[in-house]
GUTORKE-516799 format. One record per residue (C-alpha): chain; residue number from 1; x, y, z; residue in three letters. Coordinates in nm, 3 decimals. Each point is the difference from the previous one (the first is absolute). Example, Ala and Ser with C-alpha at 12.3 -4.5 7.8 and 13.67 -1.06 7.14 Angstrom:
BEGIN
 chain   n      px      py      pz res
     A   1   1.230  -0.450   0.780 ALA
     A   2   0.137   0.344  -0.066 SER
end
This chain:
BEGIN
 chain   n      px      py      pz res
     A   1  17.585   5.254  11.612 UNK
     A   2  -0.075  -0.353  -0.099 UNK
     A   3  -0.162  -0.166   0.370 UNK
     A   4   0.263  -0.304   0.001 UNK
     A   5   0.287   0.271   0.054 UNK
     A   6  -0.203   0.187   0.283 UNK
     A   7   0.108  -0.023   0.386 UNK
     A   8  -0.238  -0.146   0.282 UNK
     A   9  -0.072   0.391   0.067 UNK
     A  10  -0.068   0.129  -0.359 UNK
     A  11  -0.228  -0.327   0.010 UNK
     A  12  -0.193   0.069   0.355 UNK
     A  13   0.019   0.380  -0.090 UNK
     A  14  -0.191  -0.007  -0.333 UNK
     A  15  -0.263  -0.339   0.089 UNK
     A  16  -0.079   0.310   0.290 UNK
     A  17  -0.101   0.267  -0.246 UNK
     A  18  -0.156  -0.248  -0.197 UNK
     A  19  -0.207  -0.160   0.274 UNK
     A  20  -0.090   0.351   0.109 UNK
     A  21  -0.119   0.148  -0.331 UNK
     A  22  -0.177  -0.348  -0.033 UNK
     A  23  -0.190   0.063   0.268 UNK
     A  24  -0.089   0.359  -0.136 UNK
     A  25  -0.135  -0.132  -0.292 UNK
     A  26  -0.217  -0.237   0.177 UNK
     A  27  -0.129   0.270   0.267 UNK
     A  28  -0.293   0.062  -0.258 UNK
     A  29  -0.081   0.318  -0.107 UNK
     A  30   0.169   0.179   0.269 UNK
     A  31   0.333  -0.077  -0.215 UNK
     A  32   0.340   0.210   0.028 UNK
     A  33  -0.169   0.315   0.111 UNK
     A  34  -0.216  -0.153   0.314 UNK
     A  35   0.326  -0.209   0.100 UNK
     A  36   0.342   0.133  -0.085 UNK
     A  37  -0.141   0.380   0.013 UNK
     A  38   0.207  -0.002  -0.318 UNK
     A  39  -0.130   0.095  -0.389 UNK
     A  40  -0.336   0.214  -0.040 UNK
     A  41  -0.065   0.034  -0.374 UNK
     A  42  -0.298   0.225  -0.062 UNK
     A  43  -0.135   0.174  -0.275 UNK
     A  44  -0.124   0.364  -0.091 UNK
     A  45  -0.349  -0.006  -0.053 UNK
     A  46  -0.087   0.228   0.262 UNK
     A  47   0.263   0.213  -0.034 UNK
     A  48   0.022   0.268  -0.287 UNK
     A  49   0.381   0.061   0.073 UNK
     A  50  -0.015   0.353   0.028 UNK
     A  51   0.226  -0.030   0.326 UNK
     A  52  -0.294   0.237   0.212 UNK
     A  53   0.176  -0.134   0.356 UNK
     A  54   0.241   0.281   0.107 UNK
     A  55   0.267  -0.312   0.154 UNK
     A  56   0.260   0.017  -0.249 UNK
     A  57   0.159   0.288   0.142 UNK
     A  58   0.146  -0.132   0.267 UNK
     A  59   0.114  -0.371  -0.094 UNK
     A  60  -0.327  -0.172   0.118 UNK
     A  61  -0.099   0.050   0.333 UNK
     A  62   0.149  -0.415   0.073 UNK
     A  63  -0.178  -0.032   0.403 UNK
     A  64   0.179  -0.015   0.270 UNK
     A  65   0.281  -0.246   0.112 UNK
     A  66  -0.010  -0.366   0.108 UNK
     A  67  -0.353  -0.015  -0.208 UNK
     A  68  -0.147  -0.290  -0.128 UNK
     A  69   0.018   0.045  -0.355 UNK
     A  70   0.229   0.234  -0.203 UNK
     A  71  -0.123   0.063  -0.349 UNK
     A  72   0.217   0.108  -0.286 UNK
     A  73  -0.152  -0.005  -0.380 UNK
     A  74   0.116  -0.131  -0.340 UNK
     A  75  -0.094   0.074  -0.361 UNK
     A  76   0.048  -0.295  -0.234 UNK
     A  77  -0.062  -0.118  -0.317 UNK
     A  78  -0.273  -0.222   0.041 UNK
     A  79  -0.180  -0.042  -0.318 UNK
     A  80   0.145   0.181  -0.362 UNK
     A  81   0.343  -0.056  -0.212 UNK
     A  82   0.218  -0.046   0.346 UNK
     A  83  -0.234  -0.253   0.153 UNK
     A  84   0.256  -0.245   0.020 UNK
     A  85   0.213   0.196   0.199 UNK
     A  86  -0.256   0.070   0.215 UNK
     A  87  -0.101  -0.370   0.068 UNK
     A  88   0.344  -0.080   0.140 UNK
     A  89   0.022   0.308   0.142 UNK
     A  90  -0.319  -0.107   0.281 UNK
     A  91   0.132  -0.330   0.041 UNK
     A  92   0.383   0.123   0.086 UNK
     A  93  -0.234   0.269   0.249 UNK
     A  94  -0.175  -0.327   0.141 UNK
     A  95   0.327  -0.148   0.101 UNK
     A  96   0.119   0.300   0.125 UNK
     A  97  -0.274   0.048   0.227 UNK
     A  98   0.038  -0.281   0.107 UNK
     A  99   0.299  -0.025   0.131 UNK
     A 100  -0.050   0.369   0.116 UNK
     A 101  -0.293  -0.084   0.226 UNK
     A 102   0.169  -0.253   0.169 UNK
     A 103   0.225   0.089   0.157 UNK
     A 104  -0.240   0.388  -0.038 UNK
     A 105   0.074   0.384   0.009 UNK
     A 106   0.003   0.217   0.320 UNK
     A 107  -0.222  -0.215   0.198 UNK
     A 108  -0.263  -0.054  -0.301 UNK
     A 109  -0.021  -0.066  -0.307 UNK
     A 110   0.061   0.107  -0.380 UNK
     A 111  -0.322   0.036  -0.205 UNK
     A 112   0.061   0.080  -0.374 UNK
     A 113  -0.294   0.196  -0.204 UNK
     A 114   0.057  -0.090  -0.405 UNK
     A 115  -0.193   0.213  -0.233 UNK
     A 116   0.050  -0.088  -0.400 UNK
     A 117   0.153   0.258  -0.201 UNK
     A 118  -0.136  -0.202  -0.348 UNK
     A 119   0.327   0.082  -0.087 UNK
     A 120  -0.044   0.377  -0.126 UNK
     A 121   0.087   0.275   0.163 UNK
     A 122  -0.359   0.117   0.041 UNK
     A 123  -0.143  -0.293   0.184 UNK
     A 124   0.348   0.050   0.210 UNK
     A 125  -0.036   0.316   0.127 UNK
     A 126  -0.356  -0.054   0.086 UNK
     A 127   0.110  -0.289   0.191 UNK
     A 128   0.294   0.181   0.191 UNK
     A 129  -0.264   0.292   0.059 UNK
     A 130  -0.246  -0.287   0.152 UNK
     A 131   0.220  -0.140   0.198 UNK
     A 132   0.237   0.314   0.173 UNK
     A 133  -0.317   0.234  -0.006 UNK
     A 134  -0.252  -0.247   0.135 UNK
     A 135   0.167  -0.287   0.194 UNK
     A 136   0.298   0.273   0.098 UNK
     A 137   0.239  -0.225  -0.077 UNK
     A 138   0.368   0.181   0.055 UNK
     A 139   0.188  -0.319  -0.138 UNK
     A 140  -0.069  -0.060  -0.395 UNK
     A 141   0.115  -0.335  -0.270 UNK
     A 142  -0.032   0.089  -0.331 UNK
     A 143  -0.003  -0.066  -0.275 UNK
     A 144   0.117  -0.184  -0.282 UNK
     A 145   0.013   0.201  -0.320 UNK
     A 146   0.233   0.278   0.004 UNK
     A 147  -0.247   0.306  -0.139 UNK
     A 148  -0.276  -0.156   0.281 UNK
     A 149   0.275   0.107   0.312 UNK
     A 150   0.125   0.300  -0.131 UNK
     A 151  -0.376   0.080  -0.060 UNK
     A 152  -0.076  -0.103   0.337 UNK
     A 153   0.279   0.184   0.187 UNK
     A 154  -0.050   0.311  -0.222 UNK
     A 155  -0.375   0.042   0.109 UNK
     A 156  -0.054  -0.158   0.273 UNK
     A 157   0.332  -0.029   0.266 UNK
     A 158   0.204   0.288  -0.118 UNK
     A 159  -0.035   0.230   0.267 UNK
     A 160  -0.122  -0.244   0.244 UNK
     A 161   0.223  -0.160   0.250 UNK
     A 162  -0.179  -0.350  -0.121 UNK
     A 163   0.289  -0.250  -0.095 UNK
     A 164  -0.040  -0.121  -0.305 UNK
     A 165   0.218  -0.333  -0.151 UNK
     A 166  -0.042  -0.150  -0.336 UNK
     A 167   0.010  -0.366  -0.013 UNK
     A 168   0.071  -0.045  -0.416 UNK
     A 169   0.057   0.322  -0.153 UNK
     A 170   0.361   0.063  -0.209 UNK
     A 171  -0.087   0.298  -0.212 UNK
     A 172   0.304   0.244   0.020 UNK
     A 173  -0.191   0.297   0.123 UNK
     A 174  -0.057  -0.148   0.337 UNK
     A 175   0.376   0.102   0.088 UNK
     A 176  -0.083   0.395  -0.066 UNK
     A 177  -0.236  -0.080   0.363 UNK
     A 178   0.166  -0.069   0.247 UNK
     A 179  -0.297  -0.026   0.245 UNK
     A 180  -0.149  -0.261  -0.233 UNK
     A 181   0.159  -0.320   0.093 UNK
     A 182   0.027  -0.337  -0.131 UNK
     A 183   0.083  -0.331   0.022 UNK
     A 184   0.061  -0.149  -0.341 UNK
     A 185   0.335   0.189  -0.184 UNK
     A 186   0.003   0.241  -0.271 UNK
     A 187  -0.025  -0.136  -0.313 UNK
     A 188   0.283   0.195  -0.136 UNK
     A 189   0.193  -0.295   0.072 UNK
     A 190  -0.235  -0.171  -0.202 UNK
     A 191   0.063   0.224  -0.313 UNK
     A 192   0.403   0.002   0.028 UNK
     A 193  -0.029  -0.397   0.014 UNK
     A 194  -0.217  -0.038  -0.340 UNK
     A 195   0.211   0.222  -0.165 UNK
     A 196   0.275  -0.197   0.097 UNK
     A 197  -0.175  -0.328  -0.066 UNK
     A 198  -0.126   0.097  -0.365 UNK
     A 199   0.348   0.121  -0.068 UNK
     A 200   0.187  -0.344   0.134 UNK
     A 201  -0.261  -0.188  -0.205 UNK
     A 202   0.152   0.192  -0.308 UNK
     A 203  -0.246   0.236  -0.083 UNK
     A 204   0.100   0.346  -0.097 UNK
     A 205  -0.337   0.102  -0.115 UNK
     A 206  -0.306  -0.026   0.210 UNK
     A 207  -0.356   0.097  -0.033 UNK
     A 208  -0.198   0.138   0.319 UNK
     A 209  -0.308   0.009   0.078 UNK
     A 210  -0.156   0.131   0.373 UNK
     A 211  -0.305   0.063   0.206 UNK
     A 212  -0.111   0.352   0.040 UNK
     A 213   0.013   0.064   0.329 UNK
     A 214   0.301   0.146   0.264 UNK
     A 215   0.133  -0.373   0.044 UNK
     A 216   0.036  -0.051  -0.365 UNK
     A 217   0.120   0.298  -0.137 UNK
     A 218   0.231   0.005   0.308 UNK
     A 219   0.141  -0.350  -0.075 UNK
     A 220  -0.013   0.097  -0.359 UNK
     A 221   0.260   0.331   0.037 UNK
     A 222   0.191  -0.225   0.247 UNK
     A 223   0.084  -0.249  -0.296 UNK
     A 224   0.023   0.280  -0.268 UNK
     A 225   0.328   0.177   0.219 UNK
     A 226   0.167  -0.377   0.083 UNK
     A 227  -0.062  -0.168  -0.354 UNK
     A 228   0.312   0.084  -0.241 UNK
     A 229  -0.171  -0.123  -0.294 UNK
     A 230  -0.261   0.147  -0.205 UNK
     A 231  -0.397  -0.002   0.060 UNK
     A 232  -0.115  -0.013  -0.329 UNK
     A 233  -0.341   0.048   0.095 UNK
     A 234  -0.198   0.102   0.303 UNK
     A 235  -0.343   0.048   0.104 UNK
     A 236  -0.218   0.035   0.336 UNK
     A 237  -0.373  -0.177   0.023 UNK
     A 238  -0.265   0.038   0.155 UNK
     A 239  -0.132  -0.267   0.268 UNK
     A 240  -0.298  -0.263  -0.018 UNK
     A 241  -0.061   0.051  -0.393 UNK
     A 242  -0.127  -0.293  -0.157 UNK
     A 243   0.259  -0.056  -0.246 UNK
     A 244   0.359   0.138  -0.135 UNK
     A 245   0.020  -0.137  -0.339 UNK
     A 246   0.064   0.315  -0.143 UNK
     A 247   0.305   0.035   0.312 UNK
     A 248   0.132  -0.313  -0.068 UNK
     A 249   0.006   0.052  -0.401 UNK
     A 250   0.188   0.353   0.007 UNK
     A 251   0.290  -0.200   0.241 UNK
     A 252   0.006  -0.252  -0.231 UNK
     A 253   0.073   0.233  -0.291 UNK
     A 254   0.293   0.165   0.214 UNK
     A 255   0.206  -0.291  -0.147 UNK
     A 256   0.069  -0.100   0.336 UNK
     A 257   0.051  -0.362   0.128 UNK
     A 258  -0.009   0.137   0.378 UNK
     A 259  -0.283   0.155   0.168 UNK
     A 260  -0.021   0.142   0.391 UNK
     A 261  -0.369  -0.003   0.104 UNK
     A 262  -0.044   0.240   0.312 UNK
     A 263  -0.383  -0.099   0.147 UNK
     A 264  -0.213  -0.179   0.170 UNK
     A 265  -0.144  -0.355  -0.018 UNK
     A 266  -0.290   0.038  -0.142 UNK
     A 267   0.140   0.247  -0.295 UNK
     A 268   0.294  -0.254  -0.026 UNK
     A 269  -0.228  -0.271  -0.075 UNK
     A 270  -0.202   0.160  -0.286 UNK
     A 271   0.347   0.108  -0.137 UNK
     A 272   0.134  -0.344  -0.018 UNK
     A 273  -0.349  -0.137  -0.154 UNK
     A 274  -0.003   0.280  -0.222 UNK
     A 275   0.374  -0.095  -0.127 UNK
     A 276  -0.045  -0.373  -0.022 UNK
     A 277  -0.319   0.056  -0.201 UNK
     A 278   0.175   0.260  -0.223 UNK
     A 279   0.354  -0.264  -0.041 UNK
     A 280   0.207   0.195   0.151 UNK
     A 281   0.308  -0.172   0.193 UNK
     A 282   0.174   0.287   0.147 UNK
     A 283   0.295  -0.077   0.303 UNK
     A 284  -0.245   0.191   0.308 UNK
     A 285   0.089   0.106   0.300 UNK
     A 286  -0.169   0.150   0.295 UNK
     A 287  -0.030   0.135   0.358 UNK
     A 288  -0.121  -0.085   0.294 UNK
     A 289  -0.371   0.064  -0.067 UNK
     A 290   0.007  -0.220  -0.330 UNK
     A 291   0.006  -0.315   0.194 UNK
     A 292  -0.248  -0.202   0.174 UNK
     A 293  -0.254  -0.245  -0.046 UNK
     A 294  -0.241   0.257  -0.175 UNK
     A 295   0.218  -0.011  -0.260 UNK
     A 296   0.100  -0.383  -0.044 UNK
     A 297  -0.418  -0.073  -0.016 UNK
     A 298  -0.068   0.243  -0.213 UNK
     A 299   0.233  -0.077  -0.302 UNK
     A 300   0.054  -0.288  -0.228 UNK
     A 301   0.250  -0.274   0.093 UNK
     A 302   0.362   0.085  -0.103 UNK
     A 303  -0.073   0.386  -0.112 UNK
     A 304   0.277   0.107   0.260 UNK
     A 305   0.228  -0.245  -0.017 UNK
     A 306   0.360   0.170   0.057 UNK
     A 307  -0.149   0.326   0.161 UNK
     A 308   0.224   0.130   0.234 UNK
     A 309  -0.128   0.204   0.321 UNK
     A 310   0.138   0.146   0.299 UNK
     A 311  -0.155   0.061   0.359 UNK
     A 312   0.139   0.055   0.349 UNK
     A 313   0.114  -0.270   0.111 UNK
     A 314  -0.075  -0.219   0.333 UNK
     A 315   0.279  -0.115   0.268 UNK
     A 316  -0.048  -0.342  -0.086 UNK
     A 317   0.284  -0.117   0.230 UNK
     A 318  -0.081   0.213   0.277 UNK
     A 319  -0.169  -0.256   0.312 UNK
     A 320  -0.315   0.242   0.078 UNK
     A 321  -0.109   0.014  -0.365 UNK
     A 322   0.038  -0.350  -0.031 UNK
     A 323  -0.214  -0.027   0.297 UNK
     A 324  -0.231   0.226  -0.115 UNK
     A 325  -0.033  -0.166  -0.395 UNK
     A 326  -0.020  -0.338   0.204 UNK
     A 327  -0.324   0.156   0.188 UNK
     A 328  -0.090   0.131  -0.314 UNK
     A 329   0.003  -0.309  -0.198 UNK
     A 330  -0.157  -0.209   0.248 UNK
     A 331  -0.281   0.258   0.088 UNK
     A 332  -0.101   0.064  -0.349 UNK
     A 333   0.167  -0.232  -0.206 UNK
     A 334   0.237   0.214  -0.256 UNK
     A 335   0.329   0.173   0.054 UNK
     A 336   0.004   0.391   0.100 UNK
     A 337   0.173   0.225  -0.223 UNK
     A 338   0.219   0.297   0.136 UNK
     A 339  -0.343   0.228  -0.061 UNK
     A 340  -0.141  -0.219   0.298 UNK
     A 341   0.331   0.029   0.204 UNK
     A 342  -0.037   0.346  -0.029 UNK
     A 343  -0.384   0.011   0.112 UNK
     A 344   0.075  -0.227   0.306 UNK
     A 345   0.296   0.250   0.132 UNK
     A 346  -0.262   0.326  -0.075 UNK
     A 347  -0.212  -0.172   0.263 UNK
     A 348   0.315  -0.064   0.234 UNK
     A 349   0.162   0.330  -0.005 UNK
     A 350  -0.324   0.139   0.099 UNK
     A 351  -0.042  -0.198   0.284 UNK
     A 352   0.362   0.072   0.110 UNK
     A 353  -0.060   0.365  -0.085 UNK
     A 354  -0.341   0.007   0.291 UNK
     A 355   0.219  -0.213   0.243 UNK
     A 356   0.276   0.258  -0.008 UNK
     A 357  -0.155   0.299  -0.064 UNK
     A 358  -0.137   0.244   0.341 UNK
     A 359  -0.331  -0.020  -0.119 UNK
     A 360  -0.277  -0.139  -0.265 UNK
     A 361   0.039   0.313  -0.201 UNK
     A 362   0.126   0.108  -0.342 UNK
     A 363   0.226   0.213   0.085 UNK
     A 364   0.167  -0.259   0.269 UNK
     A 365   0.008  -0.272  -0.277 UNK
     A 366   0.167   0.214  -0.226 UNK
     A 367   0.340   0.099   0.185 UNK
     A 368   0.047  -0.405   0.104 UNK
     A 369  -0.133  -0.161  -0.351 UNK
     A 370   0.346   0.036  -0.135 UNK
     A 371   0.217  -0.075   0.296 UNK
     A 372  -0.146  -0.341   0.063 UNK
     A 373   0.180  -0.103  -0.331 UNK
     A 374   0.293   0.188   0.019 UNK
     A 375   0.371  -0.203   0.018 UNK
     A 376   0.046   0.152   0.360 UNK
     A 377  -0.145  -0.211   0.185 UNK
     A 378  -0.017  -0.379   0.086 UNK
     A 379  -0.059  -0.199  -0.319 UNK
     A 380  -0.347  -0.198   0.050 UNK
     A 381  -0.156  -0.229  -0.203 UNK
     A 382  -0.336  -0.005   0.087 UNK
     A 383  -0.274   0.203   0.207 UNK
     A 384   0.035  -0.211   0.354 UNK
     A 385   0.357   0.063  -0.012 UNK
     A 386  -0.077   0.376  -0.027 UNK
     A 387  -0.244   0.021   0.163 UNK
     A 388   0.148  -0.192   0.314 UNK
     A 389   0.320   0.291  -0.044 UNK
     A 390  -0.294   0.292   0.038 UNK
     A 391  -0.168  -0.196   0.218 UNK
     A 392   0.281   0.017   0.239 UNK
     A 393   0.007   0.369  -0.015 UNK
     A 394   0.254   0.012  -0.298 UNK
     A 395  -0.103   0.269  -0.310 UNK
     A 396  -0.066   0.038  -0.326 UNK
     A 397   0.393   0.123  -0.023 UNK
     A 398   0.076  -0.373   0.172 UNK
     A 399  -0.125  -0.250  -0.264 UNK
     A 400   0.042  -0.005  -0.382 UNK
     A 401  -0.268  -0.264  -0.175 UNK
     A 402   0.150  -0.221  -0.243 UNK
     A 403  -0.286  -0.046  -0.208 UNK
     A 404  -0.135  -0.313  -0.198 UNK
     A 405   0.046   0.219  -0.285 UNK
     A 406   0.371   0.061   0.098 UNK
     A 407   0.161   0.328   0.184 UNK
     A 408  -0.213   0.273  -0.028 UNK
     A 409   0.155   0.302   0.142 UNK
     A 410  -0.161   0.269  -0.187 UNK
     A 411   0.193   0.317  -0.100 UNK
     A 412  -0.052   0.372   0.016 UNK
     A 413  -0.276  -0.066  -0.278 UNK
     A 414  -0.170  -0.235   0.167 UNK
     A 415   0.124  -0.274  -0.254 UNK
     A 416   0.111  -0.336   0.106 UNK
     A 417   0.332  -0.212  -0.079 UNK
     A 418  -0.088  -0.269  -0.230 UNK
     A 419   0.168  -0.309  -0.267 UNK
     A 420  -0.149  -0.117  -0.291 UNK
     A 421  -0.095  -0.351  -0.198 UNK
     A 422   0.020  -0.043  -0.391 UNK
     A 423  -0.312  -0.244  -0.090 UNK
     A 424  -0.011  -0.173  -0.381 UNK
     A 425  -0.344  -0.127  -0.122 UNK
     A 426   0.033  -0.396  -0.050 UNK
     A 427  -0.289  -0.221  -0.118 UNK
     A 428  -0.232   0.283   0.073 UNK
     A 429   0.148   0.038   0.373 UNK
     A 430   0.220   0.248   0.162 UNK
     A 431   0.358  -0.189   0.109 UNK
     A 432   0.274   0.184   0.220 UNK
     A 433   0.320   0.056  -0.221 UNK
     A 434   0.186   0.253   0.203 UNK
     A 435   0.026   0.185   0.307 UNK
     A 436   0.208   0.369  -0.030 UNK
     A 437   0.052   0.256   0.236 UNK
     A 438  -0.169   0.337  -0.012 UNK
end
């Protein structure tokens, strides 16, 4: 929210935090970790992540009560074609901890381990193995590409009583587990509102084309049942290949003027400089992974003009995420999207998850994790309110967070409620067109 329509407390509240994490950043190389107990980012190279610890089994072993320090992990993409999720990601988790540790969790306080996934599902799981079979973590974030959490979940929690709660992933097949849960909505809502889109626009004939992987191939035979027209010509690709000339030729012979790209960034980009190098104009549209400023850097001025994506979509009039994009903006000088939202309420439902749960454990996390969001309770908007309800001997059944990222309440299948926003690419920028329900 723009700081000349902010009250004397949103004011005193957010020159606070900002004061405080100044002061962080000034405490030399002690840092966030020494200070606010908060983000320990490490990497592998002494681990071989062959998950030898036996701790999984249980949920993490998680101490005893009133400790000083409760660790949980999370698996994000630091480095590879989701980076830029992953950037906003840790500085949405900074805030949260933030405001977390002030106010703290069970006496202490809440110490997050992040371990880079490099965005594949390999360097995931040996990440999630690193973190719930060494540190014993029995609270888990992650992660942001679809395939990288179900790979996660599927050989590394399942079977565990480790929670596990994705911050970004949308792929379909997360629904068909209902002990994976996650934060960000399917992205079958994502489908059903580009095949709506492409037919409003006119378009009766579309060419797709989609990453091959669970989240595009998911999104892809989302589209494929909600479109009415007719896909003249489809194709998956592979990830991180240097260049899809020969892709972007065979959609351009479909005869098509409208082409869905389902992918990531970093494929997006060599798409779109493959096109504009080749002539081709088509009407494009995309998903939530196509955008980002990856993509914008990466390809020549004007080559998306009139592109038309779709992502979840942020409670922009809602007062605790414009409290939270105010701290945002002013901490690190750029709006959040609804990916960082999501990120900064992963790190709060934990921490209301420990301070209602009977004990530090896996297993106790697991049967409150769901409750603290559920409509049932009080509506709060932000962890001190919560927390002050728990505090006071109220339980998980007693509150339901309101989170930055909207109402959560997740379902049987562990999925979330969610809205979304309709984005068209103007003077090589993404602008806000529409808002529609999911």
């Amino acid at each position: 929210m723009p700081r000349d329509t902010m009250d004397t407390t949103d004011q005193e509240r957010i020159g606070s935090l900002t004061d405080r994490r100044t002061l962080l950043k000034t405490a030399g190389g002690v840092g966030i970790v020494g200070l606010a107990g908060c983000v320990s980012t490490t990497d592998d190279d002494d681990d071989d992540g062959s998950g030898a610890d036996d701790g999984s089994d249980d949920g993490g072993s998680g101490g005893d009560d009133d400790q000083d320090v409760y660790e949980i992990g999370m698996v994000d993409s630091l480095t590879g074609s989701l980076a830029d999720f992953g950037e906003r990601n840790q500085r949405a988790l900074e805030l949260a901890l933030a405001d977390i540790n002030e106010v703290g969790v069970r006496g202490g306080e809440l110490d997050v381990i992040v371990e880079d996934s490099e965005s594949e599902s390999q360097g995931g799981v040996a990440a999630a193995q690193k973190l719930v079979n060494q540190d014993n973590v029995p609270f888990l974030i992650g992660a942001v590409g679809s395939g990288v959490s179900l790979s996660i979940y599927e050989s590394v929690i399942q079977g565990t009583d480790v929670v596990q709660l994705s911050q970004n992933s949308t792929g379909l097949g997360l629904t068909e587990f209902p002990g994976l849960l996650r934060m960000s909505p399917s992205g079958r809502t994502q489908s059903v509102a580009l095949a709506d889109i492409i037919a409003e626009d006119g378009y009766d004939e579309v060419a797709v084309t989609y990453i091959n992987d669970e989240f595009g191939e998911s999104l892809f035979d989302a589209f494929a049942e909600a479109y009415d027209g007719e896909i003249v010509y489809e194709s998956s690709h592979d990830g991180e290949q240097a260049s899809y000339g020969s892709l972007v030729s065979e959609m351009n012979g479909s005869g098509t003027d409208a082409w869905l790209c389902i992918t990531y960034q970093q494929e997006f980009a060599t798409m779109v400089t493959n096109m504009f190098e080749s002539g081709y104009e088509p009407q494009l549209y995309g998903a939530d992974s196509n955008r980002g400023d990856t993509v914008l850097a990466n390809t020549p001025q004007g080559s998306m003009d009139g592109m038309k994506l779709v992502e979840p979509a942020a409670p922009e009039g809602q007062e605790n995420y414009q409290a939270f994009a105010a701290d945002f903006e002013a901490e690190f000088g750029e709006s959040p999207t609804a990916w960082s939202a999501f990120s900064y309420d992963c790190a709060v439902t934990a921490a209301l998850s420990i301070q209602a749960a009977d004990e530090f454990t896996g297993r106790a996390l697991g049967e409150v994790v769901r409750d603290v969001t559920r409509p049932e309770g009080e509506e709060v908007f932000t962890y001190e309110e919560a927390h002050a309800i728990l505090d006071d001997g109220g339980t998980a059944d007693d509150i339901d967070y309101q989170g930055v990222s909207g109402p959560i309440d997740f379902d049987e299948n562990g999925d979330p409620r969610g809205s979304l926003v309709v984005f068209e690419v103007r003077d090589h920028d993404y602008e806000a067109i529409e808002f529609r329900e999911s």
